[in-house]
N, C-alpha and C positions, 0 to 999 in steps of 0.2 A: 132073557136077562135074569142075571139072581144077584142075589145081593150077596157082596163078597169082602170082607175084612182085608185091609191093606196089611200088607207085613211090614211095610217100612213105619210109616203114621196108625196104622189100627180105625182110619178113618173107614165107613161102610160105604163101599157106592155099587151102582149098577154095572154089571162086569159079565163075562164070559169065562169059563173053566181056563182058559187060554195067560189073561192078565193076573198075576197077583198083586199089583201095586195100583193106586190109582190117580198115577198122576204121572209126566217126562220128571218133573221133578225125582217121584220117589223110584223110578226106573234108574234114574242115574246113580239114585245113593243106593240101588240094589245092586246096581254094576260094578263099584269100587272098592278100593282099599286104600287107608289114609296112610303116606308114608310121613317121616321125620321132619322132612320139608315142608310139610302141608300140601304135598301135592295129593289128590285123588285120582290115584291110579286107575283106570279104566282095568277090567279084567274080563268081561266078556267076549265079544266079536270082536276082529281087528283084522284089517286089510292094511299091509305095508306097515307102514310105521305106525299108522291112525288107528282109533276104536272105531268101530263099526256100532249102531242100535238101529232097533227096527221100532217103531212107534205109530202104531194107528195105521200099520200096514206099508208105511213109507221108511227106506231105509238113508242115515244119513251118520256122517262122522259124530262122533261119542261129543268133540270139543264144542262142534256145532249145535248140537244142540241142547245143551246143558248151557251154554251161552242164550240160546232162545227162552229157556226155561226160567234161565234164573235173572236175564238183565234185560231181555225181549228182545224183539227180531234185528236179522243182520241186514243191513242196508246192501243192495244189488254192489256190486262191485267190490268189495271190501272181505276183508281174511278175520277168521277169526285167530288170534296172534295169541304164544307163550311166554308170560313172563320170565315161567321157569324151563324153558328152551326143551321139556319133557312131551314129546306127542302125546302121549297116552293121560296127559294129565287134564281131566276134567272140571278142577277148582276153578267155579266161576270170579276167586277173587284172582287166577291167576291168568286170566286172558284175560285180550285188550282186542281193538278193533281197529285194521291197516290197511292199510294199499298195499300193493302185491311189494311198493319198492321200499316203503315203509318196512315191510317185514327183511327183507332182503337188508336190509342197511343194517338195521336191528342185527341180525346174522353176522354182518361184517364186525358191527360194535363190537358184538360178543367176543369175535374170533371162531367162529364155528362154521367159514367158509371153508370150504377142502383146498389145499394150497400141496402145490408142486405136484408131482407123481399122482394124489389124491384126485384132484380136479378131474374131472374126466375131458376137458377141453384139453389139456397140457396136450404140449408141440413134442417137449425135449426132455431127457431124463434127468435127474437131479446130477449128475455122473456130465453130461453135457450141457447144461448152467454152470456147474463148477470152472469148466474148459474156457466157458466164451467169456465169464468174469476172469480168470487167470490170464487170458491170451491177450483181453482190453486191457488190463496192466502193465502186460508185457509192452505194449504199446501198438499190437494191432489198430488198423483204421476200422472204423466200421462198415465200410466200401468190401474190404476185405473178409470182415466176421461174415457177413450177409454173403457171400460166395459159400465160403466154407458150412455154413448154416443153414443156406437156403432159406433165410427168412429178411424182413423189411428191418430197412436200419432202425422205424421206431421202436420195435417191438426189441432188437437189440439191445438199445438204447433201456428201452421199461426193465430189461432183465437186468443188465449189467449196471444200473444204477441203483437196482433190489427195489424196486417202485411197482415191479412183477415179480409175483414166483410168490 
């Protein structure tokens, strides 16, 4: 071990050629860059949408552990959540701690669920929601839409009332 000057803090601790920082804390503020927003943009590793860090040989998303650094550990079950809807953003003042449905609603609030053609569940093309809204007006039954459609009257119903899509 030698003793090694931190570049984030200038603190000295015992280290390996390997670390230049001496703490998750000053790892993360070596990883970032501050945008307009106050977010701290993650700029290292990243897998998908997420930052990637590797720390004490264990590798773990950027959000998460900059949430354990700075607010302490994540309770089993629970997400660590964006206030500013940015993956890559590491501001521990800007996550929060959720349930998977908790986050998922949050998403809904926003509006940042993928809606119509986007969703990758969608049945029908925007092009044929237009059809079975225009054809219900016309005064179609929905006995009949559900032939022509091949789908359940509820699901009809959720379209053609715009409560889907």
């Amino acid at each position: 071990m030698t003793k090694i000057i931190c570049r984030i803090c200038s603190n000295v601790f015992n280290g390996n050629n390997f670390s230049k920082v001496c703490s998750l804390k000053c790892r993360i503020h070596d990883g970032i860059i501050k945008d307009d927003n106050g977010c701290w943009m993650w700029i290292k590793g990243q897998s998908g949408d997420y930052g990637k860090i590797i720390w004490k040989g264990k590798t773990s998303t950027a959000h998460r552990a900059s949430y354990r650094a700075f607010k302490g550990e994540i309770p089993e079950g629970l997400n660590v959540c964006h206030k500013c809807d940015k993956p890559l953003c590491v501001n521990p003042d800007h996550l929060w701690l959720g349930t998977q449905k908790e986050n998922r609603q949050d998403a809904v609030n926003k509006n940042r669920t993928p809606k119509g053609t986007k969703n990758h569940f969608h049945k029908f093309t925007d092009k044929q929601v237009e059809e079975m809204i225009k054809l219900k007006k016309e005064g179609f039954s929905y006995s009949r839409l559900t032939r022509i459609f091949n789908c359940s009257t509820v699901y009809l119903w959720l379209i053609t009332t715009r409560k889907l899509r």
